[in-house]
C-alpha positions in Angstrom: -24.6 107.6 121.9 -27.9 108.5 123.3 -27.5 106.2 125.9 -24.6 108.6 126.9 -26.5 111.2 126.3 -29.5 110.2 129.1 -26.9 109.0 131.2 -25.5 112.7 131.7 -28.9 114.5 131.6 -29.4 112.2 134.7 -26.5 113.1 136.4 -27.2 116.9 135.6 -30.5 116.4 136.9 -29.4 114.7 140.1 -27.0 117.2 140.3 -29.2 120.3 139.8 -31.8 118.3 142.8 -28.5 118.2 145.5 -27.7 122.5 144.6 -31.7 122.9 145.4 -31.9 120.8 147.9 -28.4 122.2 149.5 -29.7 125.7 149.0 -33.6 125.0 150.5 -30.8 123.8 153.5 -28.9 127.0 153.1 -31.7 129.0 154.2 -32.2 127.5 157.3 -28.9 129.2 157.9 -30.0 133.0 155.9 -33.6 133.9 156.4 -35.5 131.5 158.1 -33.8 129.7 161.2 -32.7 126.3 162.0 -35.7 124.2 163.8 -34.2 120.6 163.3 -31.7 120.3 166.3 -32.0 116.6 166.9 -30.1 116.1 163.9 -28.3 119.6 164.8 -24.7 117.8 163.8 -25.7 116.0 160.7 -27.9 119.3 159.8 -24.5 121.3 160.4 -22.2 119.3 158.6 -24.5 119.3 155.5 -24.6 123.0 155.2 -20.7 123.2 155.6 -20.5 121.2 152.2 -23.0 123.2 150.7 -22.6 125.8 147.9 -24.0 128.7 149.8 -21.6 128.5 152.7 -18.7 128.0 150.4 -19.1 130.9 148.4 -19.9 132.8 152.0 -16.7 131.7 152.7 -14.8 132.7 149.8 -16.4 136.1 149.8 -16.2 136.9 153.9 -12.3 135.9 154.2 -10.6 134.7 150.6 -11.5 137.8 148.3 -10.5 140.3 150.7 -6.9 139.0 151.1 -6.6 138.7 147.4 -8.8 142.1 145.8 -8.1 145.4 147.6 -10.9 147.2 149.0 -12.3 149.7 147.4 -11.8 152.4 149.8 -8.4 151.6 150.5 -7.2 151.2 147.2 -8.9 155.1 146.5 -7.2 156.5 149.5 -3.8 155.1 148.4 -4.4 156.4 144.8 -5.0 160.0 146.6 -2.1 159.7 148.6 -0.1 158.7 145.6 -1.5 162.0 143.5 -0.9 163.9 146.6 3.0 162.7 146.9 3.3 163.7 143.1 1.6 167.1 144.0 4.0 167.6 146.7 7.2 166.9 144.6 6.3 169.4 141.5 5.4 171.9 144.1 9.0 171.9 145.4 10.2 172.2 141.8 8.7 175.2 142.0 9.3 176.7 145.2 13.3 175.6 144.8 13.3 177.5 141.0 11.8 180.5 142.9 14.0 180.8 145.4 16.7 180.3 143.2 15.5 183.2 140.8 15.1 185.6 144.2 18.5 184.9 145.4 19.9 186.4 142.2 17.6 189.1 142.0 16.4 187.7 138.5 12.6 188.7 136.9 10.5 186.1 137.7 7.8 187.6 134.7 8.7 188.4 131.5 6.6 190.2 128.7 4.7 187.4 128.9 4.5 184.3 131.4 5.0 181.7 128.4 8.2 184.2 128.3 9.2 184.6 131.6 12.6 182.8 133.5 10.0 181.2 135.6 8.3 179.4 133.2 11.2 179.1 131.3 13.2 177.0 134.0 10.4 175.1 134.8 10.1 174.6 131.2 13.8 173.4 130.9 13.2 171.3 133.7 10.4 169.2 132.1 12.8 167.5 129.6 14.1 165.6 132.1 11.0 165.3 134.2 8.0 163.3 132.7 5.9 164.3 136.0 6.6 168.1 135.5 5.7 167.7 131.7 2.0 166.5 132.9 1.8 169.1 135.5 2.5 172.3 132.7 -0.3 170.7 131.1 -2.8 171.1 133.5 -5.6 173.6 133.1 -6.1 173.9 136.5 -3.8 173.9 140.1 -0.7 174.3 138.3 -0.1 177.1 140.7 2.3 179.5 138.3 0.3 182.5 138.2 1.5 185.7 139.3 -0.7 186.0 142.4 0.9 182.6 143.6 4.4 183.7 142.8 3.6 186.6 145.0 2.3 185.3 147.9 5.6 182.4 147.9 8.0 185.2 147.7 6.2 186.9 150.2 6.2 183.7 152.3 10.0 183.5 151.9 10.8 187.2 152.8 8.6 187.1 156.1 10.5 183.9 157.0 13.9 185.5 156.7 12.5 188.7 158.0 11.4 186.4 161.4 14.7 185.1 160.8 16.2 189.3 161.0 14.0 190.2 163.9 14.9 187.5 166.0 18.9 187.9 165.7 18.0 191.0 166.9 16.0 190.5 169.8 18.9 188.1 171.1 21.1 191.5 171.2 20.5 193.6 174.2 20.8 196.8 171.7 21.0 197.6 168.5 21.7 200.9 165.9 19.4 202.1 163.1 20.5 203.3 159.7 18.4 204.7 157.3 19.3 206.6 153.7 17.0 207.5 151.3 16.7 207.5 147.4 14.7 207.5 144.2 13.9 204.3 142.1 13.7 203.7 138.6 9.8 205.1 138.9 10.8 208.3 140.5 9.4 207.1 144.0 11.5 208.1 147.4 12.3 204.7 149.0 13.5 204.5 152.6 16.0 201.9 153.3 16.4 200.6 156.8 19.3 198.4 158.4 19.6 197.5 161.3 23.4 196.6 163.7 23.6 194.3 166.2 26.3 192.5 168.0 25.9 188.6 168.6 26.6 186.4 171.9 30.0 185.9 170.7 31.1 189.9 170.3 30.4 189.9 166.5 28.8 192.9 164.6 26.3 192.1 162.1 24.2 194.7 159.9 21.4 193.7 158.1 18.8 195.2 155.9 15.2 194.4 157.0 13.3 196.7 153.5 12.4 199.4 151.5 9.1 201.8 152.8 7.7 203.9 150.1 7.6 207.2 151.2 6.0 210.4 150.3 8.0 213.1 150.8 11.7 213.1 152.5 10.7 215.1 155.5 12.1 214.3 158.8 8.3 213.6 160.0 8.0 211.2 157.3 10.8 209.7 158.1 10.9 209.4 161.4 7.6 207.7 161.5 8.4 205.3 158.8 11.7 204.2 161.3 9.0 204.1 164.1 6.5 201.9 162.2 9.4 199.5 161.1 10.0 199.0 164.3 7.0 198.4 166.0 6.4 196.1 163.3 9.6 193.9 164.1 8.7 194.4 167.8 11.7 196.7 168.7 11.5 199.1 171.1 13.1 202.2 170.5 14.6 201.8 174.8 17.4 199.8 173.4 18.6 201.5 170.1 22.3 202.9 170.8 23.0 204.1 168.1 21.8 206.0 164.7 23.6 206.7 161.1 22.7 208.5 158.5 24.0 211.1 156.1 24.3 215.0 157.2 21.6 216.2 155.6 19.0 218.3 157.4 16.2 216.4 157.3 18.4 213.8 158.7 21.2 215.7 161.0 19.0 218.7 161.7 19.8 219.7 165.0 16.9 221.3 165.7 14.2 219.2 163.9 16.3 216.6 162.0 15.6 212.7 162.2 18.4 212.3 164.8 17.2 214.8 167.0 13.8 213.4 166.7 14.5 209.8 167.7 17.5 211.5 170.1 14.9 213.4 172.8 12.8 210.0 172.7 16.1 208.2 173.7 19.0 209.6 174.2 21.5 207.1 174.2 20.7 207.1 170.5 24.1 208.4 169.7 24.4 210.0 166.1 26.8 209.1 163.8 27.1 211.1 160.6 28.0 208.2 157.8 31.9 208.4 158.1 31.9 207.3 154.6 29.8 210.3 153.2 31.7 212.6 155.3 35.1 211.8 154.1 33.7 212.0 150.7 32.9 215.7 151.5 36.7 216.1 153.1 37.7 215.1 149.5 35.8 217.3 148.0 36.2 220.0 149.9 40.3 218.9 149.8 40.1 219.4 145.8 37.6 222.3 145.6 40.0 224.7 147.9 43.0 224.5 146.0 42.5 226.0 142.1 45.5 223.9 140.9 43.6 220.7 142.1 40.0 222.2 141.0 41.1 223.0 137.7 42.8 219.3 136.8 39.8 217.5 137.9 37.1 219.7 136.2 39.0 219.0 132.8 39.2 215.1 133.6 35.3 215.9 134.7 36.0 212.8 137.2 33.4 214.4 139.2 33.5 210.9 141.8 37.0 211.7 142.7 38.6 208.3 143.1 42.3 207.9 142.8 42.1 205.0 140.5 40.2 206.9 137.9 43.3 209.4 138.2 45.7 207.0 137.7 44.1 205.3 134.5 44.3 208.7 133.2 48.0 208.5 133.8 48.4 205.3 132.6 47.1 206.1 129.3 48.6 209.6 129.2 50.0 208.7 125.9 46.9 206.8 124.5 44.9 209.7 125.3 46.8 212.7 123.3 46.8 210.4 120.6 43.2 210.0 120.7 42.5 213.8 120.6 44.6 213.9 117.3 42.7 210.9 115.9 39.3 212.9 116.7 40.6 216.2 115.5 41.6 214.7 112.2 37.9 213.2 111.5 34.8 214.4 111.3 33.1 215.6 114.5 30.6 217.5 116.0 31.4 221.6 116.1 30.9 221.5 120.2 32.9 217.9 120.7 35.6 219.1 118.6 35.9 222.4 120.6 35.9 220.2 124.0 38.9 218.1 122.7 40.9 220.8 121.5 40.4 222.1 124.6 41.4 219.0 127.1 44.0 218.3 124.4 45.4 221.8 125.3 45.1 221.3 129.1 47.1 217.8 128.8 50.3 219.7 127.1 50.5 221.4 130.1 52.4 221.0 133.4 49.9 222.5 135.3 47.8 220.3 134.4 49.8 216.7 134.9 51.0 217.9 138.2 47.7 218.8 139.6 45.7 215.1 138.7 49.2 213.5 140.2 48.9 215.6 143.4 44.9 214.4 142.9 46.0 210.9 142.7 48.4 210.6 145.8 45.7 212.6 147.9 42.6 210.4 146.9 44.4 207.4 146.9 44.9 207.4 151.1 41.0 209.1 151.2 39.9 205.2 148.9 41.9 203.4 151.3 40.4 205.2 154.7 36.9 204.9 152.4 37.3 200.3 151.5 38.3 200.7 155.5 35.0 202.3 156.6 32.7 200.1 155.0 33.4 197.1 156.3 29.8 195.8 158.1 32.3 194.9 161.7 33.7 198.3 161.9 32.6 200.6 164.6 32.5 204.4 165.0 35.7 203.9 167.9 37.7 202.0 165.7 36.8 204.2 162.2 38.0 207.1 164.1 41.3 205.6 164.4 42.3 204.5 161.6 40.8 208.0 159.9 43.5 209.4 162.5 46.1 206.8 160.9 45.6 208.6 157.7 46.1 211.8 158.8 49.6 211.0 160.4 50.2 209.5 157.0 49.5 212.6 155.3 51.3 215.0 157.9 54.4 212.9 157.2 53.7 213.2 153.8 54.6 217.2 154.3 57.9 217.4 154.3 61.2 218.7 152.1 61.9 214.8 151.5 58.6 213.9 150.5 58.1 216.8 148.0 61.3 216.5 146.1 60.7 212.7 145.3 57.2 213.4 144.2 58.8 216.6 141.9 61.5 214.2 140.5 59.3 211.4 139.5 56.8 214.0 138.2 59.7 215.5 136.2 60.8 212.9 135.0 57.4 211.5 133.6 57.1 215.0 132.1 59.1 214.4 129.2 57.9 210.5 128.3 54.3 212.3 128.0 55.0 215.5 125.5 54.1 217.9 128.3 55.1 221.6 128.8 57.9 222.3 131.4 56.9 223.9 134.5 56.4 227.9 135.1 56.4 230.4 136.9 52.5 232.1 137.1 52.8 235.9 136.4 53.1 238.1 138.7 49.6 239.6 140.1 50.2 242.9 142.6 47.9 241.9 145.0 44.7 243.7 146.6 44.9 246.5 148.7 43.0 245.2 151.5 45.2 242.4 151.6 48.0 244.1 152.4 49.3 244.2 155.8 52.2 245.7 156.0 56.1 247.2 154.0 57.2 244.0 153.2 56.4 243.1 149.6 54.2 240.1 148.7 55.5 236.2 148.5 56.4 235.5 145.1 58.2 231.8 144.3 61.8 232.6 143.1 61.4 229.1 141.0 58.8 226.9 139.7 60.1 223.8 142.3 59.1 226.8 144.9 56.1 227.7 143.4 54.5 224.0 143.1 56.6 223.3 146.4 53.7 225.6 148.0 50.9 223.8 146.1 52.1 220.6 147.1 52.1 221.9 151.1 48.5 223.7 150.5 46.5 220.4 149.2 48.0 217.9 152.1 47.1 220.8 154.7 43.8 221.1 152.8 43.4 217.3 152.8 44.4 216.6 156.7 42.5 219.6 157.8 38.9 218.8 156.4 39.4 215.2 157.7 39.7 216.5 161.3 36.9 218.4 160.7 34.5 216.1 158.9 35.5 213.5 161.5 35.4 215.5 164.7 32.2 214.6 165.7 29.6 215.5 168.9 28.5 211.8 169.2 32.2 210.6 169.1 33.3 212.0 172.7 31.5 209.5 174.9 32.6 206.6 172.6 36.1 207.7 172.9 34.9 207.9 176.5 33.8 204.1 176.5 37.1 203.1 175.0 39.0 205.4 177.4 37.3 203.8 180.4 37.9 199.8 179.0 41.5 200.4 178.4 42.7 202.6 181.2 40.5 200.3 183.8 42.6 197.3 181.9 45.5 198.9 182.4 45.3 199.9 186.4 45.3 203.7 185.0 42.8 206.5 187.2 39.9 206.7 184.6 37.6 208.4 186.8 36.5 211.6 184.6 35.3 208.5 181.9 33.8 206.3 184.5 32.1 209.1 185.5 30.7 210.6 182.1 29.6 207.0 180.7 27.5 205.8 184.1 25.6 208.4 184.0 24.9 208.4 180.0 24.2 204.8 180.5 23.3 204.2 183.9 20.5 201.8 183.3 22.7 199.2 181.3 25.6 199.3 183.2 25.9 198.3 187.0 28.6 200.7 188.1 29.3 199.3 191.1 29.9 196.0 189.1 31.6 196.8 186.9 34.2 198.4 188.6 35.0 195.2 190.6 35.1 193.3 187.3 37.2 196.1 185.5 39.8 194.4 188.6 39.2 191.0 187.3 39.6 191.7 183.9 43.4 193.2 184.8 44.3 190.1 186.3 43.2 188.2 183.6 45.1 190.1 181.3 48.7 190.0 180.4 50.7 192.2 181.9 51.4 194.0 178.6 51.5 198.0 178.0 50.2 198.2 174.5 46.3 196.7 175.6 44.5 197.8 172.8 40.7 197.3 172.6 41.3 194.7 169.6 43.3 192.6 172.5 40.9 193.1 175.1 37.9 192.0 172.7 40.1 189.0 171.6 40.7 188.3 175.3 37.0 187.9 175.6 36.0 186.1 172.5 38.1 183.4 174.1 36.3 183.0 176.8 33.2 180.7 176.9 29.2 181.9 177.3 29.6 180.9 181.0 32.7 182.6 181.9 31.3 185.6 180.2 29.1 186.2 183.2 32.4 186.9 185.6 32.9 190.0 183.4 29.3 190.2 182.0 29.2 194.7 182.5 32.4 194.8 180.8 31.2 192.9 178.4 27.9 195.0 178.2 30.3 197.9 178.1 32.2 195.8 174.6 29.0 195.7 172.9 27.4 199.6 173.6 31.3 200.5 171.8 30.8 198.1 168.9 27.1 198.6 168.6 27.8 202.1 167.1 28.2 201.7 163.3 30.9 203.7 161.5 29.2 203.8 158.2 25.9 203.3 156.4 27.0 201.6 153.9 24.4 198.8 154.1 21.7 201.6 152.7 23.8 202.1 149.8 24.5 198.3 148.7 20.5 197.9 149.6 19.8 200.9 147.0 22.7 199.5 144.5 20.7 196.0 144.5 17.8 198.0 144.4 18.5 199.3 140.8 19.5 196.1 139.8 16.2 194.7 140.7 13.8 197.5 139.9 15.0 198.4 136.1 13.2 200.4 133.6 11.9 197.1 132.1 10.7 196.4 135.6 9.8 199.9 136.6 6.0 198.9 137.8 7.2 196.4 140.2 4.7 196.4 143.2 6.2 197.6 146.5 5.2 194.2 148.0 7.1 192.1 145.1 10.0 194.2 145.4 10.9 194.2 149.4 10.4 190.4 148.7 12.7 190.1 146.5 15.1 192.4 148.0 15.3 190.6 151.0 15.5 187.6 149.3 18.6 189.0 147.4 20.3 190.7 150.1 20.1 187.6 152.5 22.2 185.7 150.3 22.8 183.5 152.9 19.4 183.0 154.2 17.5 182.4 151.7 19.6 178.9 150.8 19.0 178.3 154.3 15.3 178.5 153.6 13.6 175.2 154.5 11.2 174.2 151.1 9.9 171.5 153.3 8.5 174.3 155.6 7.6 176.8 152.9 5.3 174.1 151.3 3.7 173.5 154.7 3.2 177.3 155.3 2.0 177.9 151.9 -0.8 174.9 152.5 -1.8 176.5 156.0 -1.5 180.3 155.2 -4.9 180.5 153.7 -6.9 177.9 155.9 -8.7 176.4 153.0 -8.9 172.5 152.8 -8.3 172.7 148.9 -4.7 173.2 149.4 -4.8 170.5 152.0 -6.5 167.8 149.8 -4.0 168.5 147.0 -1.0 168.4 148.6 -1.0 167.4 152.3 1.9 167.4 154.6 5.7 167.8 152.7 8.0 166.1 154.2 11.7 165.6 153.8 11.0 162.6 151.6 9.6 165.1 149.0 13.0 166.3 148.7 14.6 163.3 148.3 12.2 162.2 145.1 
């Protein structure tokens, strides 16, 4: 045993001389040069087999294919964290564009609370990532002041996206209406119409400017600063539309006037829609049979369905009033329904809210007509004519006795009075005009017979008025021009009038030689209506538009002018759906963010997240951003 035992320690000790020796060797080859080069070879091949060099070796070219470096492996383990970054971040922008398109609250009474966190909170079940990222006490970018500026980032994009639709058209229209909010403060909408490359009228909303007071000034220069804010120059608006109120229709100082010296090819349009409103109202308020019905129904938005669930429930309703009366009620209610329940019984009364209804139901039709966003002031004026005709055939002997029969008739299912005579009233002095002795209906079909005539001439007469416009004459003009020139017909009065109102967009002497292309192009049909002739050119190509490219301009100055405003009023109706009393201190920021957001229905899902994310990194110019998140990409989506 102990001679095995000295037999190793030799070995050891011989081998522990050769790792000294090899490493005295090795430094030769380190610190302090190799001298010995007659034996260069033998020196060289010693040192390969030596310890030193083989660890040199292993260290210089086998660790660094097996162990990552250390840099590497860091900058892979921030572009990893960055990746993640990027992902939850588009969990967030997606849930707030999603709670914008709807016109959802984003806060609630507090942000544990709110939709926002909520969703992202509903969200995290399913996502371990998202889980860890709630957690975070820092960078979790949630806060209001975040959610702010990334709606604010999404409205400028689709407002970009507004502006430049626009500045594609040659011209454009403004329409403006005004209104309180929830918080009692005058808001300003602006829309703007356009017509695109292919001859198809758009109107959009572009926001809401807080205003002070609802003088034209005011308004006027909140239109101006709009804008010059979208780069539009007020040279190419065609067109304006607002309600008739003096500070907008004043003709002397009025917000049409106003923007009408500065350019006037600005034609005004008063809101077709709001005027025929007033032609209903003025319709109802001149005749007393028609006044008196409608103040008991106190259906003061006069709509011909409201009317006709009336008479629909005629039956429901009288039993009602008996039901009440037999309770308990109020002193005051119970003296309201004795009194409607006294008006029903009448005649008078069923006969004037079914004269209501037949005459309201043509102004709701003319009124679902006029708001369509593609209808222009040419062809609102005729269909508003189409309804008159309907009502002047309305007027006659054969008319009248079907409406008495089936109001007759429906008389006696509802318990109601049969019809009377009024008494007879002698009547003023100054009134009379002569021997013969007044008008007085020998029979109660005679006496409503007259009612009947009064309301439709009533009705027909304040649509002509409401609708007989200044503005309208040169777009009648316009249409005049296109169709008789399409026709062959002398249209030189019109030629004449609309060259020299718009003498710098239209090249008369071209167009007059193109008015003679476009009759060759068309069929050789009499009944060429503008619908035809704008069909006619929606078939044609971009390129082939330029053979008729002044008619064409001449298309789009007539369907440029917007019939109605009814894009204010849905802006103002999503308006109060966004800014509630719950929501009532809304900043004006937040709230034309999310207006946009919510009118744009169909540009906000075209909203790129990819692009938002980048924005969002670059908007403030910090590196923090930049480090945490880095470049999104469309693989961010896909993970």
């Amino acid at each position: 045993m102990w001679q095995d035992i000295h037999l190793a320690g030799g070995r050891h000790c011989q081998s522990g001389a050769r790792e000294a020796e090899s490493a005295i060797e090795g430094l030769a080859f380190i610190s302090k040069g190799f001298k010995n080069w007659k034996d260069a070879t033998e020196g060289f091949r010693r040192h390969e087999k030596s310890l030193c060099h083989i660890d040199a070796v292993q260290v210089m070219l086998v660790l660094p294919q097996t162990v990552p470096d250390v840099g590497e492996a860091l900058r892979q383990a921030h572009a990893k964290e960055k990746a993640l970054n990027r992902r939850m971040f588009v969990r967030i922008l997606e849930n707030m564009k999603f709670l914008g398109r709807q016109g959802l609250p984003l806060r609630g009474h507090d942000d544990a609370e709110s939709n926002f966190m909520q969703l992202l909170q509903l969200q995290k079940l399913h996502t371990p990532e998202l889980r860890a990222w709630l957690e975070r006490r820092v960078d979790k970018y949630c806060s209001p002041e975040i959610q702010n500026e990334i709606l604010q980032l999404m409205s400028h994009s689709i407002l970009r996206n507004v502006a430049k639709s626009i500045h594609t058209a040659e011209v454009f229209s403004v329409m403006a209406d005004e209104c309180a909010d929830v918080s009692n403060k005058e808001q300003l909408a602006l829309c703007f119409r356009w017509v695109d490359q292919e001859l198809e009228a758009h109107e959009d909303f572009v926001g809401l400017c807080q205003i002070d007071n609802i003088s034209a000034d005011t308004i006027v220069a909140a239109i101006r600063d709009c804008m010059l804010r979208l780069n539009l120059q007020v040279n190419r608006c065609r067109g304006q539309c607002y309600d008739g109120a003096s500070n907008m229709a004043g003709h002397r100082s009025g917000v049409a006037k106003q923007l009408g010296d500065e350019e006037p090819r600005a034609l005004f349009v008063h809101c077709y829609g709001h005027s025929l409103n007033l032609a209903m109202c003025d319709t109802i308020k001149t005749t007393v049979l028609t006044r008196d019905s409608l103040h008991v129904t106190s259906e003061l938005i006069m709509r011909g369905k409201s009317l006709q669930s009336i008479l629909d429930n005629y039956l429901v309703l009288q039993e009602l009033w008996d039901e009440v009366l037999a309770g308990s009620v109020d002193p005051d209610v119970r003296a309201r329904v004795i009194g409607v329940k006294a008006q029903m019984e009448t005649f008078n009364f069923f006969f004037g809210i079914s004269l209501a209804r037949l005459v309201l139901a043509h102004g709701d039709n003319l009124s679902v007509s006029l708001q369509s966003s593609t209808m222009s002031a040419a062809e609102a004026q005729k269909i508003a004519r189409l309804t008159v005709d309907t009502i002047t055939k309305m007027r006659t002997e054969n008319s009248f006795s079907m409406f008495w029969e089936a109001t007759v008739a429906k008389r006696h299912q509802f318990d109601v009075s049969e019809p009377q005579l009024p008494r007879k009233r002698k009547r003023p002095q100054r009134y009379e005009g002569g021997d013969e002795p007044a008008y007085h209906p020998s029979s109660p079909e005679g006496h409503y017979r007259q009612l009947y005539y009064e309301v439709l001439d009533s009705a027909k007469s304040s649509i002509q008025t409401r609708f007989n416009q200044k503005g309208f004459a040169i777009y009648t003009q316009m249409e005049n021009l296109l169709l008789k020139s399409a026709k062959g017909v002398d249209a030189t009065d019109e030629f004449k009038a609309v060259t020299e109102l718009y003498g710098e967009d239209l090249d008369s002497n071209l167009l007059l030689t193109q008015f003679s292309l476009l009759q060759t192009q068309l069929t050789s049909d009499d009944d060429v209506t503008f619908k035809s002739v704008l069909k006619f050119l929606r078939g044609y190509s971009t390129s082939q538009r330029q053979l008729l490219s002044e008619v064409v301009k001449l298309v789009r100055l007539i369907l440029v002018s917007p019939a109605t405003n009814a894009m204010s009023v849905r802006s103002f109706s999503a308006m109060r759906r966004i800014k509630t009393y719950l929501r009532s201190t809304m900043g004006q920021s937040r709230l034309n963010s999310v207006m946009l957001l919510h009118t744009h229905k169909d540009r906000t899902d075209a909203l790129s997240v990819v692009e938002l994310g980048n924005a969002f990194v670059d908007v403030t110019g910090s590196d923090h951003r930049r480090s945490i998140f880095g470049t999104f990409t469309d693989a961010d989506l896909a993970a």
